[in-house]
C-alpha positions as CSV (number, residue, x, y, z in Angstrom):
1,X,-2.4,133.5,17.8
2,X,0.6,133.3,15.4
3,X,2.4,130.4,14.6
4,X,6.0,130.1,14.9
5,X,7.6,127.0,13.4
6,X,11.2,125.9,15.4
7,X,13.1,123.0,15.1
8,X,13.1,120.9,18.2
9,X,15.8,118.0,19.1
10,X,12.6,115.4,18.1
11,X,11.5,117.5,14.6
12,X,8.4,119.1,15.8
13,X,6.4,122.0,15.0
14,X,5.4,124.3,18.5
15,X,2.7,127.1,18.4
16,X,4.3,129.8,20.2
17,X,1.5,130.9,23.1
18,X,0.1,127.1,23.9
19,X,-0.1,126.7,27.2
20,X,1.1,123.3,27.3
21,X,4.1,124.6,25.6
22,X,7.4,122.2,26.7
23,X,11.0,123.7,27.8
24,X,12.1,121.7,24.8
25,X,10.7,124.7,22.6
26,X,14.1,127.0,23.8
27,X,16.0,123.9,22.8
28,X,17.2,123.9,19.2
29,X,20.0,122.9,17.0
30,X,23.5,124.3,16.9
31,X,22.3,125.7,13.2
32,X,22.1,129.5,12.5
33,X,19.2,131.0,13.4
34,X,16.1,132.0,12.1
35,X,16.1,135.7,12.5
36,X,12.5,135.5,12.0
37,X,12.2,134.4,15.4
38,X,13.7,137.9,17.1
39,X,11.9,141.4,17.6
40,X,14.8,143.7,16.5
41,X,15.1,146.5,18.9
42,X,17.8,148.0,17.1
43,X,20.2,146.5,14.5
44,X,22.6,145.6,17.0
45,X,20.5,143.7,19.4
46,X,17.6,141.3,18.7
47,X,14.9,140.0,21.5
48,X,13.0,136.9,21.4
49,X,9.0,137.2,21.3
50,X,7.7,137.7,24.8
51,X,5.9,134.4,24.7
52,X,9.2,132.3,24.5
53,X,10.0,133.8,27.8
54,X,7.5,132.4,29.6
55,X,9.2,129.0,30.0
56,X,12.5,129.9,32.1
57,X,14.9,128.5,34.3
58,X,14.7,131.1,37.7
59,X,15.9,129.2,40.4
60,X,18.7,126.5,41.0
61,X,16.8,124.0,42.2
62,X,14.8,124.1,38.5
63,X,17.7,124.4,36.3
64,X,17.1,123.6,32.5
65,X,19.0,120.7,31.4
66,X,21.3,121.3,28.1
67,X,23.7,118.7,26.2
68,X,26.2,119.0,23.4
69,X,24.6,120.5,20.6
70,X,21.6,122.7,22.2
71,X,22.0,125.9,22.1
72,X,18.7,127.7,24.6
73,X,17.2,131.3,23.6
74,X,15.8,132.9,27.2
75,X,16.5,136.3,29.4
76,X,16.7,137.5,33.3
77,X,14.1,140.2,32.7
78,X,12.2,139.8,34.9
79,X,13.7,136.8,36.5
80,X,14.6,136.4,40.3
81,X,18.1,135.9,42.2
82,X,18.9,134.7,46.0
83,X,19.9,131.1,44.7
84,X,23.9,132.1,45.6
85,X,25.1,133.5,48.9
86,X,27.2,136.2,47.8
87,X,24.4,138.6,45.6
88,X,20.8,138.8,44.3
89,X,21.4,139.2,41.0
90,X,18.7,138.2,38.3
91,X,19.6,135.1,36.8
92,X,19.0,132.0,34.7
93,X,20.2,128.1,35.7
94,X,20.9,125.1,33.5
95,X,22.9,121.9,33.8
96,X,24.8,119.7,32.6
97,X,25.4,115.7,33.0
98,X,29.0,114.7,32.0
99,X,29.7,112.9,29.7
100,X,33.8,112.7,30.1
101,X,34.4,115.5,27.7
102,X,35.7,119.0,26.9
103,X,32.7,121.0,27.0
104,X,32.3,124.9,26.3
105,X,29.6,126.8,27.1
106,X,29.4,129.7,25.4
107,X,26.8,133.2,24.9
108,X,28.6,134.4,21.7
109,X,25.6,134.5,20.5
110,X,23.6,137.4,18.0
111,X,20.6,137.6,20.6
112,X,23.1,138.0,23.5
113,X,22.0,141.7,24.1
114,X,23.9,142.4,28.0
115,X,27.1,142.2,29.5
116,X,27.1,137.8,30.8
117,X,28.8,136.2,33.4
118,X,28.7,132.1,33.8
119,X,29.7,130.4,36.2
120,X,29.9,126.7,36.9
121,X,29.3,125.0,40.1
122,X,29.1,121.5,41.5
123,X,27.3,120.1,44.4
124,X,23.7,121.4,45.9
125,X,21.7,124.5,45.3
126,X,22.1,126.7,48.3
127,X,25.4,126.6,50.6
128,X,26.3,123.3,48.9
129,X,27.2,124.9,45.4
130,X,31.1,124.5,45.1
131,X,32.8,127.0,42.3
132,X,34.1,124.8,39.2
133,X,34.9,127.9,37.0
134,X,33.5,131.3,35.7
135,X,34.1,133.8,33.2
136,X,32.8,137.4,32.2
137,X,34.0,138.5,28.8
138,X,35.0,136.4,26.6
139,X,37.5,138.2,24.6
140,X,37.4,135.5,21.4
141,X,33.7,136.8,20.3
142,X,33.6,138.4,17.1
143,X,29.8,139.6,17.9
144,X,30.6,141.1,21.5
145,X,33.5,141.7,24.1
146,X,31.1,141.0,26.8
147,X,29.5,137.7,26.3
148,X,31.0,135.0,28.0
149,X,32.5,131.4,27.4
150,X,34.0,128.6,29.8
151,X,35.8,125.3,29.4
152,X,36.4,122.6,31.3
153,X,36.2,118.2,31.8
154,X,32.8,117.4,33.0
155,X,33.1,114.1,34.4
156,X,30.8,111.0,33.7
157,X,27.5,111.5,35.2
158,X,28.2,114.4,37.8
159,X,26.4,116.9,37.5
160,X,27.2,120.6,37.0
161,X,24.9,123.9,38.0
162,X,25.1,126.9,35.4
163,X,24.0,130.4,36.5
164,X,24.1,132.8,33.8
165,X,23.7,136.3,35.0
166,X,25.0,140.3,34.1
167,X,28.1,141.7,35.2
168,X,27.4,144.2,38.1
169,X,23.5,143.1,37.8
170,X,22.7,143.6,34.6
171,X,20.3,142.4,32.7
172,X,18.8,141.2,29.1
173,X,18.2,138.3,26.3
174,X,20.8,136.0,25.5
175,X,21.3,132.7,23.6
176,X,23.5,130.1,25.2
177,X,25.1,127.4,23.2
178,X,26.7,124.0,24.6
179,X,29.4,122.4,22.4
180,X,31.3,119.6,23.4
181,X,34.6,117.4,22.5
182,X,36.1,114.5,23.1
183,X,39.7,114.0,24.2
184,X,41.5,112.9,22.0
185,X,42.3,109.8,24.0
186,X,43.9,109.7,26.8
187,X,48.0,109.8,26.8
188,X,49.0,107.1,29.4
189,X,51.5,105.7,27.6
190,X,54.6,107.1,27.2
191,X,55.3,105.5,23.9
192,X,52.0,107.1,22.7
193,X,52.4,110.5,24.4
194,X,50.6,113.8,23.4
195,X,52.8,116.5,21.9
196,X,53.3,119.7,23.5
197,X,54.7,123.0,21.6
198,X,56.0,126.6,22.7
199,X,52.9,128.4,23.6
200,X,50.2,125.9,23.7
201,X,48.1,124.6,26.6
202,X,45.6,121.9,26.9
203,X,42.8,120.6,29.1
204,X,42.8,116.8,30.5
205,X,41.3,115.2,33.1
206,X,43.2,112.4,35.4
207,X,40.0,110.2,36.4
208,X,40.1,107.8,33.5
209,X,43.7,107.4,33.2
210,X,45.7,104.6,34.0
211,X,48.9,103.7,35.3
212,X,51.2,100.3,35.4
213,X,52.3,101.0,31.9
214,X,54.7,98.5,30.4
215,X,56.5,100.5,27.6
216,X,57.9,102.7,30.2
217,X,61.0,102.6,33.1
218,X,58.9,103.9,35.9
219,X,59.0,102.4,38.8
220,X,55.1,103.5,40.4
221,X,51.9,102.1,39.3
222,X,49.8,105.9,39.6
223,X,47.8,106.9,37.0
224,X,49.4,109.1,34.5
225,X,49.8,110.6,31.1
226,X,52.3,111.9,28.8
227,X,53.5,114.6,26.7
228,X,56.5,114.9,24.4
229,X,58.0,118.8,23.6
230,X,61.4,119.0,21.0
231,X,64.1,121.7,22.5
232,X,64.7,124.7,20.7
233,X,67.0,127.4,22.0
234,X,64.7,128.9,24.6
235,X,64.4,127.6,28.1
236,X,61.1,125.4,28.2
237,X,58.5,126.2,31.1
238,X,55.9,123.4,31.4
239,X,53.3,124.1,33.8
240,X,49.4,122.8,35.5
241,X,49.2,126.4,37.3
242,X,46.0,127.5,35.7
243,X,43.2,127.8,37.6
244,X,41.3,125.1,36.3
245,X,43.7,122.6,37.7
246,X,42.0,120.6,40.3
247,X,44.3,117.8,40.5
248,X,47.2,117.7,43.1
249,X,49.7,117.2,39.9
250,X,53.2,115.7,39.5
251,X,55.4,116.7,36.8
252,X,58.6,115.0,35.7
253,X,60.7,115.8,32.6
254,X,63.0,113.0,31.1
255,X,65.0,112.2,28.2
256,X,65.7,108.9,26.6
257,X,64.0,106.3,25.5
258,X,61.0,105.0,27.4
259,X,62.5,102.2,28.9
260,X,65.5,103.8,29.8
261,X,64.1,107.0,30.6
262,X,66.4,109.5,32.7
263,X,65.0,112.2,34.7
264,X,65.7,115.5,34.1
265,X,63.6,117.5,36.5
266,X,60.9,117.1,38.9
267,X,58.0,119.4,40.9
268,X,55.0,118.7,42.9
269,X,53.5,122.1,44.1
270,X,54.9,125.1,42.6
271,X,53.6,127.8,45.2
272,X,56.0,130.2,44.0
273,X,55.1,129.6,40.4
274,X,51.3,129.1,40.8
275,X,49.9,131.9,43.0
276,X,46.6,130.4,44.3
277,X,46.9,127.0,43.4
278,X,49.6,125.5,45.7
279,X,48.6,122.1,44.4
280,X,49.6,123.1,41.0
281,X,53.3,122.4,38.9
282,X,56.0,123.8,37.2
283,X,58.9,123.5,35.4
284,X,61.7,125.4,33.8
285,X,65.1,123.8,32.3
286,X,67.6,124.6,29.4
287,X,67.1,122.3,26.5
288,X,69.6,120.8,24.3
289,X,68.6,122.1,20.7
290,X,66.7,119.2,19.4
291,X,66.4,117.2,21.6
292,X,62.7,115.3,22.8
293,X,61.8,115.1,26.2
294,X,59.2,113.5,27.8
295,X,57.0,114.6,30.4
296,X,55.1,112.6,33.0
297,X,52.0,114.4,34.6
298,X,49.9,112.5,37.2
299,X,48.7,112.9,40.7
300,X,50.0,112.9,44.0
301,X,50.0,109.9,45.6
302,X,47.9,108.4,42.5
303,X,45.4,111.1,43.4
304,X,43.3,112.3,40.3
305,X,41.3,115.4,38.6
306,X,41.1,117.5,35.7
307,X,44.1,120.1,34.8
308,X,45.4,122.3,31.9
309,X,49.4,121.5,30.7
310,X,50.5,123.9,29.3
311,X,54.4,125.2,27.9
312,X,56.0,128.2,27.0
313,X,59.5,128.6,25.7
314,X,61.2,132.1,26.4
315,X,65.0,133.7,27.7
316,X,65.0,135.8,30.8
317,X,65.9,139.0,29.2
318,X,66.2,140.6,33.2
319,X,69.0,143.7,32.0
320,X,67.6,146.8,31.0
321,X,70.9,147.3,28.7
322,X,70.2,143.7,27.1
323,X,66.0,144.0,26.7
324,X,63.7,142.0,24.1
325,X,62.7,143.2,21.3
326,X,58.8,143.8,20.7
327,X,56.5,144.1,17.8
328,X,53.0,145.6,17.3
329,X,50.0,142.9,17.0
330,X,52.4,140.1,18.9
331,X,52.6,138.3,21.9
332,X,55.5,137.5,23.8
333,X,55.2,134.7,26.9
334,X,57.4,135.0,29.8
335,X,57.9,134.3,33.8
336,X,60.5,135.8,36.4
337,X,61.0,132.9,38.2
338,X,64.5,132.3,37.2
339,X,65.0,136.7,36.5
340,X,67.2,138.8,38.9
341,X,67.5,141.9,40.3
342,X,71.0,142.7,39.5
343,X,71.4,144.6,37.0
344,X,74.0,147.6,37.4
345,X,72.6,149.6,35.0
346,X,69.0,150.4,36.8
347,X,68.8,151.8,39.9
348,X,68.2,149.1,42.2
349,X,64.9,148.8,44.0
350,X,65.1,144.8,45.1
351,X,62.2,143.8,42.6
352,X,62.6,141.0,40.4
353,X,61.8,141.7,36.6
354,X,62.7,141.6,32.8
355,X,63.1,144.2,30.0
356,X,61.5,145.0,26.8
357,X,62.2,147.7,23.9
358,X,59.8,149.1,21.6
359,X,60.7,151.1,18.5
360,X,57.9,153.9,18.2
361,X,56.2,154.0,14.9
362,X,54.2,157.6,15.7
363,X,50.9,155.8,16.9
364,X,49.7,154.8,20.1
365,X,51.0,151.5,21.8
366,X,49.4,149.7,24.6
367,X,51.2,146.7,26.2
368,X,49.1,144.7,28.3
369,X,49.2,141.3,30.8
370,X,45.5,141.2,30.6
371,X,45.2,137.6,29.4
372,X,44.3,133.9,30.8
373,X,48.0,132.8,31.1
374,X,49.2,136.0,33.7
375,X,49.0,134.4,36.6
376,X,50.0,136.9,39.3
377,X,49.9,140.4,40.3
378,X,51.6,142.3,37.6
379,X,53.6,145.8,37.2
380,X,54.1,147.6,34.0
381,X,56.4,150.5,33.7
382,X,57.1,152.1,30.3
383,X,60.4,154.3,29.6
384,X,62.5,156.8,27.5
385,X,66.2,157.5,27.8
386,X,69.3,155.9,26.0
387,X,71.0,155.4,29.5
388,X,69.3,153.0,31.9
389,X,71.1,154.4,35.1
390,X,68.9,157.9,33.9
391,X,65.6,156.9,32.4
392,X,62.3,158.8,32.6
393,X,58.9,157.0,33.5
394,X,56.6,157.7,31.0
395,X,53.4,155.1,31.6
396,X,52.6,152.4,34.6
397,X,50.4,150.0,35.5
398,X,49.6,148.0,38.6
399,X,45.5,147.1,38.9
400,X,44.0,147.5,36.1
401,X,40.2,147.7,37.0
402,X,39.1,147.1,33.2
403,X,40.8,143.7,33.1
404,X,38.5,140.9,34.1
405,X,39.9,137.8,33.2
406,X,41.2,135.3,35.4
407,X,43.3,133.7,37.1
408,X,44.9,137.5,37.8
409,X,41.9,139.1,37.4
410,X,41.8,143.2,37.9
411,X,45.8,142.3,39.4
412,X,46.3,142.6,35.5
413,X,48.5,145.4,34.1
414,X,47.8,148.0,31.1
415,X,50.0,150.7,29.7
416,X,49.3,152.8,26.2
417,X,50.6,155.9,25.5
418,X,51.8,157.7,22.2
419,X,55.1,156.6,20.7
420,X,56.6,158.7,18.8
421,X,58.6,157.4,15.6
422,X,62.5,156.4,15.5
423,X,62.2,156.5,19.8
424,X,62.9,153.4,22.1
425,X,60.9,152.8,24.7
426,X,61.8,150.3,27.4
427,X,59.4,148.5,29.1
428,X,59.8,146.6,32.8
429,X,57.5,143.9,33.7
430,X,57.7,143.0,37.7
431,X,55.9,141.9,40.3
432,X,53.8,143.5,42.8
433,X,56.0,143.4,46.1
434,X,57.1,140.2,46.3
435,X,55.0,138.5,43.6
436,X,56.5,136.1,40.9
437,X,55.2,134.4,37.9
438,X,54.1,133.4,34.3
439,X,52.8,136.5,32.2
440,X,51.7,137.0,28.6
441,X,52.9,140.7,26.8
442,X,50.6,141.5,24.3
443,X,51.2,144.3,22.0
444,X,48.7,146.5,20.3
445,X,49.7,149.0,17.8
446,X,46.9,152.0,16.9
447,X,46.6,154.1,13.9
448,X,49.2,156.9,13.3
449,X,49.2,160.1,15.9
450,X,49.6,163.5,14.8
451,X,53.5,164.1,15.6
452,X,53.9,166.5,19.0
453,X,57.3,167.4,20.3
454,X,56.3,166.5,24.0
455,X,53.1,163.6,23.7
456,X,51.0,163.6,27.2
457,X,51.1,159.2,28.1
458,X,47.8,158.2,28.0
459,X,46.4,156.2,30.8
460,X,43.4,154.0,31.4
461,X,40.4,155.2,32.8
462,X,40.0,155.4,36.3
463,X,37.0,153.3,37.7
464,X,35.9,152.0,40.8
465,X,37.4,148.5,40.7
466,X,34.9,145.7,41.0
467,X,35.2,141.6,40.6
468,X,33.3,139.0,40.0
469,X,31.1,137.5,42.9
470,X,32.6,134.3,44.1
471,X,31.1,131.3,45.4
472,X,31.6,130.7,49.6
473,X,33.7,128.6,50.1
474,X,34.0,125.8,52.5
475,X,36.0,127.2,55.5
476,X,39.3,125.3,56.0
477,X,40.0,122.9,59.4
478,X,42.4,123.6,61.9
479,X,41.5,127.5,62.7
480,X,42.6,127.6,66.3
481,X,42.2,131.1,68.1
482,X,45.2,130.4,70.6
483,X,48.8,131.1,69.7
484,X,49.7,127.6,71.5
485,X,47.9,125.6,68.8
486,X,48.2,128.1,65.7
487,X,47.5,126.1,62.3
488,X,50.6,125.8,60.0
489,X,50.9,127.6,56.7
490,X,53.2,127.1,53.8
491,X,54.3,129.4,50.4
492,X,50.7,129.2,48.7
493,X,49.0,128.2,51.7
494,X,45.2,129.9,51.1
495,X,42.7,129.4,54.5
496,X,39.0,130.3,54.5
497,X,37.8,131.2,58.1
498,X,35.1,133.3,59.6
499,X,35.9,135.3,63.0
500,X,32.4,135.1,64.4
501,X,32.7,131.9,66.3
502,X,36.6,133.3,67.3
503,X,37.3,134.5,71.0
504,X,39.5,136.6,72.9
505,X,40.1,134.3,75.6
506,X,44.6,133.5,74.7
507,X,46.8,133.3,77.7
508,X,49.1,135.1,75.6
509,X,51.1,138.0,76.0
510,X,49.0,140.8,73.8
511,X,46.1,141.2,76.6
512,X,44.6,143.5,74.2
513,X,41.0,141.6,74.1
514,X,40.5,141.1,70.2
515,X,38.9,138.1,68.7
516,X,41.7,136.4,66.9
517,X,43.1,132.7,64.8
518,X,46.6,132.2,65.1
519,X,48.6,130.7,62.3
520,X,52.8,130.2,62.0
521,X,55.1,129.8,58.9
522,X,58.8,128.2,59.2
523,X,61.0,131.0,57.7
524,X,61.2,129.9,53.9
525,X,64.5,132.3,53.4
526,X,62.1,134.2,51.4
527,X,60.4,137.2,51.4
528,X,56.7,136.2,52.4
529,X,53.5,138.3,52.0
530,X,50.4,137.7,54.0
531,X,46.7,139.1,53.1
532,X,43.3,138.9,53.5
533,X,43.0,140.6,50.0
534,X,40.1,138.8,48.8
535,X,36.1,138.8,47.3
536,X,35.6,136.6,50.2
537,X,36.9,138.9,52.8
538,X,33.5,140.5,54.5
539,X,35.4,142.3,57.8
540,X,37.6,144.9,58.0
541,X,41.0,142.9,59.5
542,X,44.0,143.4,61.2
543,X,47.4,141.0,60.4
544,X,50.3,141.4,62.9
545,X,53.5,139.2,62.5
546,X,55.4,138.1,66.4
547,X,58.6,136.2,66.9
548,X,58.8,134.5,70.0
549,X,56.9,132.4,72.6
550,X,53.6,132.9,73.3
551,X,54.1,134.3,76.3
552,X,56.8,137.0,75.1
553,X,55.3,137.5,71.4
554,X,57.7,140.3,69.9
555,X,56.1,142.6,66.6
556,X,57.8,141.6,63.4
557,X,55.6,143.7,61.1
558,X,51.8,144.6,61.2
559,X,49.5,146.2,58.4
560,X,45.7,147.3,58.8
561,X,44.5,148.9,55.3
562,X,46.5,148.7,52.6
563,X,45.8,150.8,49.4
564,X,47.2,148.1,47.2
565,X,44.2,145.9,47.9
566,X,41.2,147.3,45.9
567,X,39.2,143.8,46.1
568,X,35.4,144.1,46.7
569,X,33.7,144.2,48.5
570,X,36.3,146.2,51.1
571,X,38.5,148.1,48.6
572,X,41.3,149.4,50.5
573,X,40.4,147.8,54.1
574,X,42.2,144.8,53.6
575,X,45.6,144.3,55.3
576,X,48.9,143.1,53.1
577,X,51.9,142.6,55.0
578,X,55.3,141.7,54.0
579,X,58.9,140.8,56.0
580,X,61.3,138.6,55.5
581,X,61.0,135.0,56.5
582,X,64.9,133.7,57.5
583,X,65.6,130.2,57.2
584,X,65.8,128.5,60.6
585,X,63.0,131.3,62.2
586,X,59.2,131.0,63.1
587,X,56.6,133.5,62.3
588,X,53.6,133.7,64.1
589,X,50.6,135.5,61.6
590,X,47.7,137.1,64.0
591,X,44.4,137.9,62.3
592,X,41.9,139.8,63.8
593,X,38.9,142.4,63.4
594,X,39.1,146.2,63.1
595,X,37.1,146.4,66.0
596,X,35.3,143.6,68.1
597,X,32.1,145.0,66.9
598,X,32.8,143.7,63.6
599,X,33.0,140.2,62.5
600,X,32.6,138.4,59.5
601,X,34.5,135.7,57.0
602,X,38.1,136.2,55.7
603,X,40.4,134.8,53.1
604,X,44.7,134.2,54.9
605,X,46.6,133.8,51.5
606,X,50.7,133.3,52.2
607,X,52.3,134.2,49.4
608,X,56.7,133.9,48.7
609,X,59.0,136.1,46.7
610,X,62.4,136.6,46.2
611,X,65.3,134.8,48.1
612,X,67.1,135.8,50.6
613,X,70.7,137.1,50.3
């Protein structure tokens, strides 16, 4: 039998092969590791010794505990799935007790060998497992694009489910590190608030703030904490929209002192702004050039949770004659919340965007959204030409199947091509249909091209687009299968609801005999977009939009498959429909099944553009 010495968390020596072996063997110091310990199967990837994979969390319900610190060697060779509803991929499960801190979890790791997801769940094994957060690849790893990390608050004593598993199946060794820090106490009080600055963001957590404080002019007692942020000569965007955000957030901007403090701005839920997370804020102003503000974040109603703040300073540079200069190897953070379509020098085609210019340098370029702050579905759209009421398409993007990171996911957008030197490219960035905003440009410069008078664009691969599995969620109250009693939606509203328990039995004035839920949305003066585009989405469904009573239902609009949908697992068979919602009118939204024969669960997103005019 050999002997394998390892550090544990108490000091002892194990003999690797004893039966009574603990699972505190796989747990050992965040200190580089002993290579010694690894079967190299090629100078890339290293394996750990078969017999250190005997001991193994399989299932849920047996999940490994790990704290700040640990970092566990294991593998799902060989290991079993079936503890999630929505796949049986082979997996490994660990958790965590919070201890009110930032914790990362993280398989950046040399004996990572595979392509890892983590997720994060709360509640019990089984149906009970609630999504906290998830991630695929990483991005930040200098040993591998696909290993994984996540982030987020885990609260004092609740306890968190891990799962770490391959992307599309996959399946290998991995190590899997926990590091954790504290906060860096919390800002509730606005005379000791934290500061913000022009592209940062930061994770915080509501539960153990408090409110009531002295030092300030406002008025409520809800828990709350502050941030400070110094105008420059951008307009400031401060914002909880990322995905992370639990909490049903506040935000309010003031200046002054703190006991005179005078608001500049307020939001509670941003549905335009945060696509997905209704619940979430934003905010936008002009700043006078420096100047301090102060911003208030807490929850509605003196509700709580965890959140990310975050602010981004940039001008709306929404003329094609007047675009934004861009550089290789920099980012450049923007939304089109407060852009325009009217610009007389482009052709117009109603979509709201903003303008870039690149000066080629005779390599390739690729500009790309595919990034943690994009938080909507994005259009790129590159460009030659001196005049803008003539210019050629040369590269675009819509779904960009490679990109995998949320909260856009594949809605990302990619673009590269060959730019040749002393030529000006324009690029557009715009929504898809009606959708609006935060995005991050990132541009990425390759090594020189041989010159050619007429460079073919170069486009991304095409591959069949597939996401992350997601964890079911709970289905929402209120479904009601009669037009009479349809359940209200709002901009951002998002329902989960399954068709099987629907009927067909509406004193309406369809009569066609389809299982259907009925829902209705008070004209916004917007244009409004309703899908069922989503991982949850298991039937092949119908949306149709009436005006009307009930009893004289008239057809608005009405989609079955649309081909800008390519979310698993229907690609393509899920409807996205969108009219315009008039201030002062009621839309009735019908969802129903393909075909009787078919029913299944569904995810009703309602989703708001641009204004009416």
């Amino acid at each position: 039998m050999t002997e394998v010495k390892m550090k544990s968390a108490t000091g002892l020596l194990f003999r690797a092969g004893m039966a009574a072996v603990a699972l505190m063997l796989f747990s050992v110091q965040a200190a580089p590791v002993d290579e010694n310990l690894f079967h190299n199967a090629s100078a890339a990837h290293m394996w750990l010794p078969t017999e250190l994979l005997e001991q193994r969390a399989d299932a849920c319900t047996a999940a490994t505990p790990i704290t700040c610190g640990q970092t566990f060697y294991s593998s799902t060779i060989g290991m079993s799935g079936g503890d999630v509803t929505v796949d049986t991929y082979v997996d490994a499960w660990y958790t965590v007790v919070g201890e009110n801190k930032l914790v990362t979890l993280s398989t950046c790791n040399s004996a990572t060998n595979f392509d890892t997801f983590i997720m994060v769940f709360t509640g019990s094994c089984g149906n009970g497992l609630l999504g906290t957060t998830f991630n695929d690849d990483d991005g930040t790893c200098p040993l591998s694009s696909v290993s994984s990390s996540v982030s987020f608050v885990a609260e004092l004593n609740k306890v968190y489910k891990v799962r770490i598993y391959g992307y599309n199946g996959a399946a290998g060794s991995f190590g899997l590190s926990m590091s954790c820090t504290e906060f860096s106490g919390n800002p509730d009080s606005c005379a000791a608030p934290t500061t913000l600055t022009c592209g940062s963001s930061m994770h915080g957590s509501l539960n153990y703030a408090t409110g009531g404080d002295s030092a300030d002019s406002v008025t409520d007692s809800y828990a709350d904490q502050w941030f400070v942020i110094t105008g420059g000569t951008l307009p400031i965007t401060v914002s909880t929209c990322d995905g992370f955000t639990d909490a049903d957030t506040i935000l309010t901007v003031y200046k002054g002192s703190c006991d005179a403090l005078v608001q500049v701005m307020q939001n509670n839920n941003a549905e335009d702004a945060c696509p997905g997370n209704s619940h979430a804020s934003s905010v936008t102003w002009t700043p006078v050039n420096g100047m301090t503000y102060r911003i208030r974040l807490h929850g509605t109603v003196g509700s709580t949770g965890s959140y990310v703040i975050s602010a981004n300073c940039a001008y709306h540079p929404d003329l094609c004659t007047a675009p934004q200069e861009l550089k290789c190897g920099t980012t450049v953070f923007g939304n089109l919340l407060n852009a325009t379509t009217e610009d007389p020098a482009f052709p117009e085609d109603g979509f709201i965007d903003e303008w870039y210019a690149f000066n080629g340098l005779g390599s390739t370029v690729t500009i790309s959204t595919c990034n943690t702050f994009t938080n909507f579905d994005v259009a790129l759209q590159a460009f030659t030409g001196s005049n803008c009421a003539l210019l050629s398409q040369i590269a675009y993007s819509d779904n960009n199947a490679l990109c995998r990171i949320p909260p856009a996911n594949n809605l990302n957008a990619l673009v590269s091509w060959v730019a040749q030197a002393g030529i000006k490219y324009r690029v557009r960035v715009r929504g898809l249909l009606d959708h609006l905003g935060d995005y991050a440009l990132t541009v990425t410069c390759g090594a020189p091209a041989t010159p050619s008078p007429s460079p073919t664009p170069t486009r991304p691969p095409v591959v069949t687009p597939t996401i992350a599995p997601s964890p079911k969620p709970t289905y929402s109250s209120g479904i009601s299968d009669t037009c009479a009693a349809a359940k209200q939606m709002f901009c951002g509203s998002t329902v989960y609801a399954t068709l099987a328990t629907a009927t067909s039995a509406d004193p309406d004035s369809l009569n066609d005999n389809y299982r259907d839920h009925f829902y209705y949305i008070n004209g916004p003066n917007r244009r409004v977009t309703a899908t069922t585009c989503h991982g949850f989405t298991t039937v092949n469904t119908v949306i149709h939009i009436y005006q009307g009573l009930c009893s004289s239902l008239s057809q608005v609009a009405w989609n079955d498959n649309s081909a800008q949908c390519i979310t698993a697992p229907l690609f393509g068979q899920n409807p996205l429909v969108t009219f315009s919602g008039y201030l002062g009118q009621q839309y009735r939204i019908r969802v129903r099944p393909y075909s009787n024969s078919v029913v299944g669960n569904y995810t009703l997103r309602v989703i708001c553009g641009a204004a009416l005019t």
